[in-house]
RODO-2510 file (C-alpha; in nm, 4 decimals, decimal comma):
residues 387
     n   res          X          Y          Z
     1     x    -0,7663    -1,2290     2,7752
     2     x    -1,1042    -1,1766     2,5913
     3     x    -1,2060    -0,9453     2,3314
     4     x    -1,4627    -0,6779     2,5017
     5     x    -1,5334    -0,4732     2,2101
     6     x    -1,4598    -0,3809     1,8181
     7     x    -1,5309    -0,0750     1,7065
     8     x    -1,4729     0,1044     1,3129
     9     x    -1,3700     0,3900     1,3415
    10     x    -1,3876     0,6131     1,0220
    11     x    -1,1723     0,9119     1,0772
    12     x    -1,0606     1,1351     0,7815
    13     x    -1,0292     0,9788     0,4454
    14     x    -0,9481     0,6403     0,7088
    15     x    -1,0988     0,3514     0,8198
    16     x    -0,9404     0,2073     1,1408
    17     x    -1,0689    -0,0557     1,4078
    18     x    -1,0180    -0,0340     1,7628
    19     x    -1,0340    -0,3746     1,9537
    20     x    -1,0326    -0,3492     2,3514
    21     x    -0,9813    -0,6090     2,5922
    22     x    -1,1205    -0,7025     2,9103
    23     x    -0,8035    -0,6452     3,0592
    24     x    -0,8075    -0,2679     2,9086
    25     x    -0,5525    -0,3072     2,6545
    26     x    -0,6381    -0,1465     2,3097
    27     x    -0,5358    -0,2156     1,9687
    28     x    -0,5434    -0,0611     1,6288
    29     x    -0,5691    -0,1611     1,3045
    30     x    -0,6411    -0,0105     0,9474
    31     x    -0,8461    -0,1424     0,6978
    32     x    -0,7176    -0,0753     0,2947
    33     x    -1,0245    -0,0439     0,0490
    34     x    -0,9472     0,3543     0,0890
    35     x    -1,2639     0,3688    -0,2146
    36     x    -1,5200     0,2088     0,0128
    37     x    -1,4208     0,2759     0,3660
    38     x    -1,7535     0,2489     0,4612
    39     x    -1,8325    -0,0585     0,3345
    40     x    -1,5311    -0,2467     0,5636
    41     x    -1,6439    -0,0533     0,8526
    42     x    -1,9828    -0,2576     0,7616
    43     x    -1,7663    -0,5594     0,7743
    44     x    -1,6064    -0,4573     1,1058
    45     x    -1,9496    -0,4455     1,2747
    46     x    -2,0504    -0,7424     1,1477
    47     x    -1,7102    -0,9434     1,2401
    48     x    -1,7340    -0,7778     1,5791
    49     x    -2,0537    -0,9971     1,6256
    50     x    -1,8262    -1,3234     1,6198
    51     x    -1,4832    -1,1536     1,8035
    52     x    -1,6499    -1,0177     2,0929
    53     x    -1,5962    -1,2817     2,3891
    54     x    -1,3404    -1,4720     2,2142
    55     x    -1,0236    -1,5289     2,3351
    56     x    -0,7623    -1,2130     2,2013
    57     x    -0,4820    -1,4211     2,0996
    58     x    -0,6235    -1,6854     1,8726
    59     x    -0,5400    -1,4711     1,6067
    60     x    -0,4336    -1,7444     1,3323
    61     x    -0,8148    -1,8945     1,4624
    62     x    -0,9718    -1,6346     1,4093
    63     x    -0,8634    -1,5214     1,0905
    64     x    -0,9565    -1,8729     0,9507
    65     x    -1,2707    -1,8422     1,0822
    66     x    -1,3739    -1,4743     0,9367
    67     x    -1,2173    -1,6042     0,5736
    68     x    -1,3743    -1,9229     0,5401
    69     x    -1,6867    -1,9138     0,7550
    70     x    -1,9047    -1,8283     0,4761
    71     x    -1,7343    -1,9452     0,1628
    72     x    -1,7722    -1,5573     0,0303
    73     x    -1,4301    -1,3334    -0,0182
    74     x    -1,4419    -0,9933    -0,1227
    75     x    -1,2152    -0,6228    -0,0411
    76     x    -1,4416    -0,4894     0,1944
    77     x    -1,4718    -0,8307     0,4003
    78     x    -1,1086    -0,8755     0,3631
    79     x    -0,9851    -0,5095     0,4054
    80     x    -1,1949    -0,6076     0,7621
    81     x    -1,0550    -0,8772     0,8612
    82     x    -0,6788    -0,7216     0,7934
    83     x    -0,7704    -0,4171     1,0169
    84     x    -0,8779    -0,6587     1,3171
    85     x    -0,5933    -0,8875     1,2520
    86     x    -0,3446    -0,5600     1,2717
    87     x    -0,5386    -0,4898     1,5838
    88     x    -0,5315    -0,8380     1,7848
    89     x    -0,1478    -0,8652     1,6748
    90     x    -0,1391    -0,5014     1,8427
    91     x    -0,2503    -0,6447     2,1331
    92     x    -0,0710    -0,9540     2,1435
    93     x     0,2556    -0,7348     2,1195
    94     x     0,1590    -0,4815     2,4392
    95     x     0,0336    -0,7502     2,6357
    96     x     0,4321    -0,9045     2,5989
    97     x     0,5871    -0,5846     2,5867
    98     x     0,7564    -0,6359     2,2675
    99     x     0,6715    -0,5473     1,9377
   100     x     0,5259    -0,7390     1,6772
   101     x     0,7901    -0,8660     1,5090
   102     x     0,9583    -1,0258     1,7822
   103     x     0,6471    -1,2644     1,7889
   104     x     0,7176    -1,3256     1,4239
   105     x     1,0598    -1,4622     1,4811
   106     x     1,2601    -1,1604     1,5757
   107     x     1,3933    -0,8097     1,3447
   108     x     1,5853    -0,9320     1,0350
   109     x     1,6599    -0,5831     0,9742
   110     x     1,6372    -0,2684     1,2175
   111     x     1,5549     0,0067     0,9446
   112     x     1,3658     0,0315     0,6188
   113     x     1,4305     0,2009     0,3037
   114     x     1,1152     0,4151     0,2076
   115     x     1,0215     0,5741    -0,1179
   116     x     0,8419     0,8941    -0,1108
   117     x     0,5289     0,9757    -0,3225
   118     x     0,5678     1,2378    -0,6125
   119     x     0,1941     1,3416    -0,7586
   120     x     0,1816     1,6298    -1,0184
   121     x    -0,0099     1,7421    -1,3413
   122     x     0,2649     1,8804    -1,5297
   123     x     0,6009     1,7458    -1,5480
   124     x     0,7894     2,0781    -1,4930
   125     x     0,5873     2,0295    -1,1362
   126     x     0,7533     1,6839    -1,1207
   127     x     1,1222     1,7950    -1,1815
   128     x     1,0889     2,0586    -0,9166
   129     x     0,9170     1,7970    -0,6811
   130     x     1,2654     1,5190    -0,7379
   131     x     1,4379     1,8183    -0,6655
   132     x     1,2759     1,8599    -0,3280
   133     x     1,2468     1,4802    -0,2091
   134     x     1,6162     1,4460    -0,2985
   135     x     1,7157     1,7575    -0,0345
   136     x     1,4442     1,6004     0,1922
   137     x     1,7030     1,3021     0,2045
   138     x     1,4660     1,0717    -0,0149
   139     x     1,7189     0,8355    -0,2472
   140     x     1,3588     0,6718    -0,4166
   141     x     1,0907     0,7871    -0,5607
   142     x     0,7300     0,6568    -0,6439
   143     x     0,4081     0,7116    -0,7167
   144     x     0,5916     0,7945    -1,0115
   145     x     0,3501     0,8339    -1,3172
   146     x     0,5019     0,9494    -1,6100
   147     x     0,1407     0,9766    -1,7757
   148     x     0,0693     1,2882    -1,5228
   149     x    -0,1841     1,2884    -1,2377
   150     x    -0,3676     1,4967    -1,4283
   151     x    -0,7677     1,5883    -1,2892
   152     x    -1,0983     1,3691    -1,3683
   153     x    -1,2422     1,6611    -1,5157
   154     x    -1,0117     1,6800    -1,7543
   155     x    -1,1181     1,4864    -2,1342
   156     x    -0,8259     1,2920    -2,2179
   157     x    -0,7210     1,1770    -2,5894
   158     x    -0,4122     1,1646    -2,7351
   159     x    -0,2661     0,9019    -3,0415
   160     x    -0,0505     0,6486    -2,9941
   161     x     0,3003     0,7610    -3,0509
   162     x     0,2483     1,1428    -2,8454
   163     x     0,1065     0,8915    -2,5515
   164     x     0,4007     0,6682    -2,5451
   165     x     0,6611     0,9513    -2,6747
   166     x     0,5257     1,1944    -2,4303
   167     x     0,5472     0,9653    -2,1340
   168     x     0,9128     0,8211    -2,2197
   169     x     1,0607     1,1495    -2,2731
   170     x     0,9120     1,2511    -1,8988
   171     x     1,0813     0,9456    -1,7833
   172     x     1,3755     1,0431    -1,9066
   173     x     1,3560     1,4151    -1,8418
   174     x     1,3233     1,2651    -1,4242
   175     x     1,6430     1,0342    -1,4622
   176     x     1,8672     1,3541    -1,5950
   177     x     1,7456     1,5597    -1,2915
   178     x     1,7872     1,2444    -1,0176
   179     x     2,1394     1,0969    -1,2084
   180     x     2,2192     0,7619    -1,0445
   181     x     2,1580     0,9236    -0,7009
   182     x     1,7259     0,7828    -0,6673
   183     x     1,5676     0,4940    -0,7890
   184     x     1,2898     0,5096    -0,9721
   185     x     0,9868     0,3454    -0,9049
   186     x     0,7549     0,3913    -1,2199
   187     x     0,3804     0,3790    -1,1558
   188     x     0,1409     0,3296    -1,4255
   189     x    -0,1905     0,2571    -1,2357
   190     x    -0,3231     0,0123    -1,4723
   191     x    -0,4053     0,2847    -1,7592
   192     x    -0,1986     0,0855    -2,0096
   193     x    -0,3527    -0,1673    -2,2222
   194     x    -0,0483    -0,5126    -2,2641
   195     x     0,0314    -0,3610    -2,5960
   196     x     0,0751    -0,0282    -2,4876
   197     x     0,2594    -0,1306    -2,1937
   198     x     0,4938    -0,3356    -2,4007
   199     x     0,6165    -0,0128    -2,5761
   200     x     0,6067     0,2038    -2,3239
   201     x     0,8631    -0,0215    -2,1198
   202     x     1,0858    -0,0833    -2,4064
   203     x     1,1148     0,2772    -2,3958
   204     x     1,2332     0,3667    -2,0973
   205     x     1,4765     0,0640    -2,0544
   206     x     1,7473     0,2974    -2,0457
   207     x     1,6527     0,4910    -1,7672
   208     x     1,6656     0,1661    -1,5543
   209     x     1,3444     0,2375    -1,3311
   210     x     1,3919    -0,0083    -1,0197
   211     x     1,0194    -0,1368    -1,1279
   212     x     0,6977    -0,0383    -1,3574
   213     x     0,3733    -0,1144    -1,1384
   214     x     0,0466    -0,1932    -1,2670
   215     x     0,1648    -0,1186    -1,6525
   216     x    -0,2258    -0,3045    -1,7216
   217     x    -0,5064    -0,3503    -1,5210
   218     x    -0,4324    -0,6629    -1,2679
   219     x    -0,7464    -0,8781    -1,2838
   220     x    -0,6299    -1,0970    -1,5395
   221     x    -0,2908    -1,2259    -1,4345
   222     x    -0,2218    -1,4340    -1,7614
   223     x    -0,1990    -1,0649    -1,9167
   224     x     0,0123    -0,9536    -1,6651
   225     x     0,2681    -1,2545    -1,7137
   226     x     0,2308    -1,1878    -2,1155
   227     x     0,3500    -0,8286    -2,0658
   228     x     0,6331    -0,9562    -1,8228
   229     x     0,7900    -1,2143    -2,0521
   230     x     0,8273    -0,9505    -2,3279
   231     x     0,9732    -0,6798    -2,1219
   232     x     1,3209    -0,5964    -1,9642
   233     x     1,2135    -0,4175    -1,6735
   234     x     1,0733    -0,6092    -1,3599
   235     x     0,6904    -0,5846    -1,2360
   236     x     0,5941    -0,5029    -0,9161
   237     x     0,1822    -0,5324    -0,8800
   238     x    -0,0374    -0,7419    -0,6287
   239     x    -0,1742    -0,3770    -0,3947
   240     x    -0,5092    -0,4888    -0,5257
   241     x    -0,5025    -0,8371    -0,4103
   242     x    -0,6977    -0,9143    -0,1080
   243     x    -0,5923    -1,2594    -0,0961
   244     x    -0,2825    -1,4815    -0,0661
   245     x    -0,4004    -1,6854    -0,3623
   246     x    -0,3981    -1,4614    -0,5827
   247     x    -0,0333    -1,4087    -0,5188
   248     x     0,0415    -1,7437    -0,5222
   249     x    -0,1207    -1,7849    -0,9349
   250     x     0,0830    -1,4840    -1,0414
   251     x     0,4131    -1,5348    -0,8604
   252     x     0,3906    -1,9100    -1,0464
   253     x     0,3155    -1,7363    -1,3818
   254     x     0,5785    -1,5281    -1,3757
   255     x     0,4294    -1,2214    -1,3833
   256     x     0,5639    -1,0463    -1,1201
   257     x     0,8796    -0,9708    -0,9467
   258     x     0,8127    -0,7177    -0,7208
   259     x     0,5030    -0,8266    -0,4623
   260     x     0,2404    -0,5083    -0,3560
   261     x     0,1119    -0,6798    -0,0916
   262     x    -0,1191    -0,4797     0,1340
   263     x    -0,1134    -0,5110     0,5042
   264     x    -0,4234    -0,3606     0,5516
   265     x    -0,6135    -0,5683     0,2739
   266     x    -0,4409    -0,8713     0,2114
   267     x    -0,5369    -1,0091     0,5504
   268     x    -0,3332    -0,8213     0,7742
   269     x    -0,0219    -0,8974     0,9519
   270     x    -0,1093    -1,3027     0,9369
   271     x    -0,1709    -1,2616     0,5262
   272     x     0,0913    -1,0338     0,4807
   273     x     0,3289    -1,2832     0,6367
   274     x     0,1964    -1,5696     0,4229
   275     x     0,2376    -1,3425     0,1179
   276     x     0,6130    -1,2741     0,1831
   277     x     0,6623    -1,6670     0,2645
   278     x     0,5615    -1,8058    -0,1294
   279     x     0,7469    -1,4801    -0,2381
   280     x     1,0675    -1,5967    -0,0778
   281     x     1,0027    -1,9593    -0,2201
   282     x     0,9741    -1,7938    -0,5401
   283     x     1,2842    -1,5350    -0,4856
   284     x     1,0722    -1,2470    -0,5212
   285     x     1,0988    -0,9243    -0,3405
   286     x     0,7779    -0,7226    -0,1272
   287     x     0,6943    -0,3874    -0,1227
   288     x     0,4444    -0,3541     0,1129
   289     x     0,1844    -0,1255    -0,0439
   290     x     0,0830     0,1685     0,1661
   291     x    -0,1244     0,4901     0,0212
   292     x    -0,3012     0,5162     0,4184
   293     x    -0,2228     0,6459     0,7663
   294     x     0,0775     0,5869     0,9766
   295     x    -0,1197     0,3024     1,1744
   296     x    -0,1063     0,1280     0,8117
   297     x     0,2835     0,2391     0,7623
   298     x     0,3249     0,0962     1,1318
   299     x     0,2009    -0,2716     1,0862
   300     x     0,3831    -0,2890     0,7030
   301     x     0,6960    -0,1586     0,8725
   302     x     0,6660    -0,4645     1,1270
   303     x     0,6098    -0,6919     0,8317
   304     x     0,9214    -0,5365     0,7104
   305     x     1,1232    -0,6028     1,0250
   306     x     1,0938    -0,9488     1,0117
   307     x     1,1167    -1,0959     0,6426
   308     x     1,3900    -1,1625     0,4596
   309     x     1,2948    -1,0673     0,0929
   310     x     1,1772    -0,6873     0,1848
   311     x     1,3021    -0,4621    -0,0781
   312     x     1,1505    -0,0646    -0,0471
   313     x     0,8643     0,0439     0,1625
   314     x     0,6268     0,3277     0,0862
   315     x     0,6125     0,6121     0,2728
   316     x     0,2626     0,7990     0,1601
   317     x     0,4096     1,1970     0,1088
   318     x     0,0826     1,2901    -0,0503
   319     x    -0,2893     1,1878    -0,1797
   320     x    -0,4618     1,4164     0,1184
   321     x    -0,7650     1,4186     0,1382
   322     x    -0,8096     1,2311    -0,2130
   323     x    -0,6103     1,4587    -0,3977
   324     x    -0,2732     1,4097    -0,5832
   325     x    -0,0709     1,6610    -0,4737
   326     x     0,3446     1,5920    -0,3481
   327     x     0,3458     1,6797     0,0355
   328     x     0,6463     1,6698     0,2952
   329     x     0,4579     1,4888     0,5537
   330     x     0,3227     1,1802     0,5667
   331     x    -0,0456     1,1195     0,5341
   332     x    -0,2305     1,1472     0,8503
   333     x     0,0607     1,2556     1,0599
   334     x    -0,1783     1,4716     1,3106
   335     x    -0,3652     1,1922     1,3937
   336     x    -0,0983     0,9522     1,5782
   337     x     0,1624     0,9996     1,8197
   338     x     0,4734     0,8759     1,6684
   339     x     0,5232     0,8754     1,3203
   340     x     0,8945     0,6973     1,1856
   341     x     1,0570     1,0059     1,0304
   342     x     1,2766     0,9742     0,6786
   343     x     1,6483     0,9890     0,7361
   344     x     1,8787     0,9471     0,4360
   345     x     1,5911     0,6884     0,2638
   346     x     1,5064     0,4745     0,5208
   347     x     1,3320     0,4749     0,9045
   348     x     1,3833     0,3125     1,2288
   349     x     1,1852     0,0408     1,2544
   350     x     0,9403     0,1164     1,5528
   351     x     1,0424    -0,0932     1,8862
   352     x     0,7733    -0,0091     2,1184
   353     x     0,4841    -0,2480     2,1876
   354     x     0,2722    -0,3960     1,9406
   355     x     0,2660    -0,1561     1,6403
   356     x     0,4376     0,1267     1,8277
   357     x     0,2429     0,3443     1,7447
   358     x    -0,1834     0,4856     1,8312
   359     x    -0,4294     0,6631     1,7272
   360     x    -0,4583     1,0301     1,9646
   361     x    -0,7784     1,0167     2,1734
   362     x    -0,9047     1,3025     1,9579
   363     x    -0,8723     1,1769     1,6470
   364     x    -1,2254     1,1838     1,5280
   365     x    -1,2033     1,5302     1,6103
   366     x    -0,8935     1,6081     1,4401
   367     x    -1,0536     1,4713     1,0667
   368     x    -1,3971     1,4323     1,0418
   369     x    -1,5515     1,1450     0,8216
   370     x    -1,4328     1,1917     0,4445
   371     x    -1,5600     0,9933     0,1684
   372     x    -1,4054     0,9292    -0,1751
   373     x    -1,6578     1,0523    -0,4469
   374     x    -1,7165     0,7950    -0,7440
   375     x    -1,5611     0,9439    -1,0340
   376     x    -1,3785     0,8557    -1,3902
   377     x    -1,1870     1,0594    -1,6270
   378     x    -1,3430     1,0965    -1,9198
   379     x    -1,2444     0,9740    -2,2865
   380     x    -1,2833     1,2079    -2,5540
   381     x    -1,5224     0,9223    -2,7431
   382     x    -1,7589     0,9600    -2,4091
   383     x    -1,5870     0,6062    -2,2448
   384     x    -1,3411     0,5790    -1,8957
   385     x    -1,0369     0,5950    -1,8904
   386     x    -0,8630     0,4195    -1,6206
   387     x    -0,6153     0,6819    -1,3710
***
């Protein structure tokens, strides 16, 4: 079976690839730098120049080749190469009949637990928004920034003790509404420097959050492992990683216990397998990383089916459009036709071929091209501030 054609497709705030064969079968695959969508789909084109004629299942083959053909890495090339990989897997799996996981050794599991995303500016908003995902059958929670998801138009500045005391008494204000029934999965989004992270998780030790992700920005992993060995609650970071290396420096540094790794960035179904392999030599735990579409949720869920050391999978319940606000939903529902629905914290596992799951015919129709406008919060001395 040959590859015919690859095509991006940018569709809402989305950036999928569709890959047909000459034998008609199409697959689909999702590409994760949601910030510069259009820059993958650049990558996509260019990729398609070397897929196009090649044989469909040389998947391992090919992904070698698109990594290492030019000794130059980056998120858009790699976010790229993940959507196509998603995609040939895709096809591999409906050509068989089976889904993907059976070609990765068969389901170790037949559901997933999911956490649902929680984004609000105030945290009266967020206590009324726990309240809801618990009735909606949710038993954990993330997204979960105690720090507020509060507008980049707003000037931030506060001092050091209201920024730490304000953010560990919303902490605790979310465990006394939730009680033991939800987990809590604390995000930070890198706006903590290591010192301030250090306090910050002291302070909410007693609230026992399942993790803290991203408490500091994650380029320099010898920060991230500092922060770790002084702290009592577990990391989980790594969405921003686009390759398996990266992983592999961090996991043997200590600094994480709790792996992001992103399906649709980290080199697809092939990476995110190799990922989850040194994390289970290392006895860590994924959480596949997932702020996308269903077609995203679809190949992490597959992922999920067939490792041992999965832990929690995200279930995006939000972030439409760009903008942090809670939804039931999950993010680009209308534009598939199957989405796995929440039922008491976890989802079935989809069994269909390939991902189980496709874009609709109409999709392009359905959401029109969105792009994500370059923007910072501003400090109140005229710098960033990271959010």
């Amino acid at each position: 079976m040959k590859i015919k054609k690859v095509e991006p497709l940018h569709i809402g705030q989305f950036m999928f690839v569709r890959v047909t064969t000459d034998e008609g079968i199409v697959g689909f695959g999702e590409a994760g730098t949601w910030g510069h969508i259009e820059a993958a789909g650049v990558c996509i084109r260019r990729f398609a120049e070397y897929l196009e004629g090649k044989d469909a299942f040389a998947i391992e083959h090919h992904w070698n080749v698109m990594h290492r053909f030019s000794y130059f890495q980056g998120m858009a090339e790699n976010a790229a190469i993940s959507a196509i990989d998603i995609a040939l897997w895709d096809i591999k799996g409906k050509a068989l009949g089976v889904p993907i996981y059976e070609l990765l050794g068969g389901a170790a599991r037949k559901k997933a637990r999911i956490y649902g995303h929680i984004y609000e500016n105030t945290i009266e908003k967020m206590l009324v928004e726990c309240q809801a995902k618990m009735e909606a059958g949710f038993n954990a929670f993330g997204h979960l920034n105690p720090f507020l998801d509060e507008g980049h138009d707003s000037v931030y500045f506060k001092t050091h003790i209201k920024k730490m005391r304000d953010a560990i008494d919303n902490t605790q204000r979310m465990r006394e509404v939730v009680g033991d029934r939800v987990d809590l999965l604390v995000e930070i989004h890198r706006r903590l420097t290591p010192a301030e992270a250090i306090v910050f998780a002291r302070g909410i030790e007693d609230t026992h959050p399942m993790f803290i992700e991203d408490p500091i920005r994650p380029e320099n992993l010898d920060a991230m492992a500092r922060v770790a060995q002084k702290i009592n609650i577990p990391i989980a970071t790594g969405e921003r990683f686009s390759t398996i290396y990266e992983f592999q420096a961090l996991m043997a540094r200590g600094g994480v216990e709790y792996a992001r790794v992103d399906v649709c960035l980290c080199g697809g179904i092939t990476g995110a397998r190799k990922v989850a392999a040194i994390a289970e030599a290392h006895q860590i735990q994924i959480v596949p990383h997932n702020p996308l579409s269903p077609i995203g949720l679809a190949a992490c869920l597959q992922i999920a089916a067939a490792v041992p050391n999965f832990a929690i999978q995200e279930y995006a319940t939000g972030f439409e459009a760009g903008i942090f606000e809670s939804r039931p939903e999950h993010l680009g529902s209308n534009i598939v036709d199957e989405v796995p629905r929440p039922y008491n914290g976890f989802v079935d596992i989809p069994t269909g071929p390939g991902l189980g799951m496709n874009l609709l015919p109409d999709a392009q129709k359905i959401r029109p091209p969105l792009s994500k406008p370059i923007s910072m919060r501003p400090h109140f001395d005229g710098f960033v501030v990271d959010q």
